[in-house]
C-alpha positions in Angstrom: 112.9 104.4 109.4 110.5 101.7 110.9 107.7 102.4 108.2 110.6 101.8 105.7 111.9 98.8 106.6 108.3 97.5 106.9 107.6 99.0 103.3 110.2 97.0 101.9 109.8 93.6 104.3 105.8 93.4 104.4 103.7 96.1 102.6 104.6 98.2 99.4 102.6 101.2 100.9 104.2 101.5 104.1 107.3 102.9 101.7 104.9 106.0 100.5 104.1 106.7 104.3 107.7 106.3 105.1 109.0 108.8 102.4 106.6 111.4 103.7 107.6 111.1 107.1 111.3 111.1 106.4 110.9 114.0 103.9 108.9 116.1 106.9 111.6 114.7 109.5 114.3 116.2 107.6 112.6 119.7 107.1 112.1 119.9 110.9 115.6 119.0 111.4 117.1 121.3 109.2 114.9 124.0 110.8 115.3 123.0 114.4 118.9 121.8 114.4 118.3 118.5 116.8 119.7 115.4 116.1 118.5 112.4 113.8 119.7 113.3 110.8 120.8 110.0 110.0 117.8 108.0 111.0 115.3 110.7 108.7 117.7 109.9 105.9 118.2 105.7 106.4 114.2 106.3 106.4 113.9 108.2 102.9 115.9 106.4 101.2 114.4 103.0 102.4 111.6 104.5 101.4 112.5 105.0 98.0 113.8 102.0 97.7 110.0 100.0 98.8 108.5 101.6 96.2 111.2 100.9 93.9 110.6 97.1 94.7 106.8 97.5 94.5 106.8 99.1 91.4 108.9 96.5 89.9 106.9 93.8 91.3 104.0 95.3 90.2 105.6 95.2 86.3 106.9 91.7 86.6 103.3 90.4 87.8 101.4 92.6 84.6 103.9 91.3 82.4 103.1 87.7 83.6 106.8 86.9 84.8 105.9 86.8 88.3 102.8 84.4 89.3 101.3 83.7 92.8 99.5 80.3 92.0 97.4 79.2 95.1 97.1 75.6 94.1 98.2 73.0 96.7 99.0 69.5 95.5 
């Protein structure tokens, strides 16, 4: 869930890392029966929704809508 919230706050990648994790978190719980269910699940689908965001940042930058201009004035 921590790699998520990071994927969507700092770093695009971190939401890749945090789908796998929550995808191999929920197998282990399903086989295992412990607890954390909830937290493997807030952690996928944060992790869905980082690369949702990158994805469409990435789009608005290629299609020019989105600009970082580094010039200070």
């Amino acid at each position: 869930m921590i790699t998520g919230i990071l994927g969507i706050v700092c770093c695009g990648p971190l939401a890749i890392v945090a789908l796998v994790l929550a995808s191999n978190a929920r197998k282990e719980i399903a086989q295992t029966g412990q607890g954390g269910s909830g937290m493997a699940t807030a952690g996928w689908w944060l992790g869905i929704a980082g690369i949702a965001l990158w994805v469409l940042g990435i789009i608005l930058y290629a299609a020019g809508v989105v600009t970082f201009d580094t010039t200070t004035y």
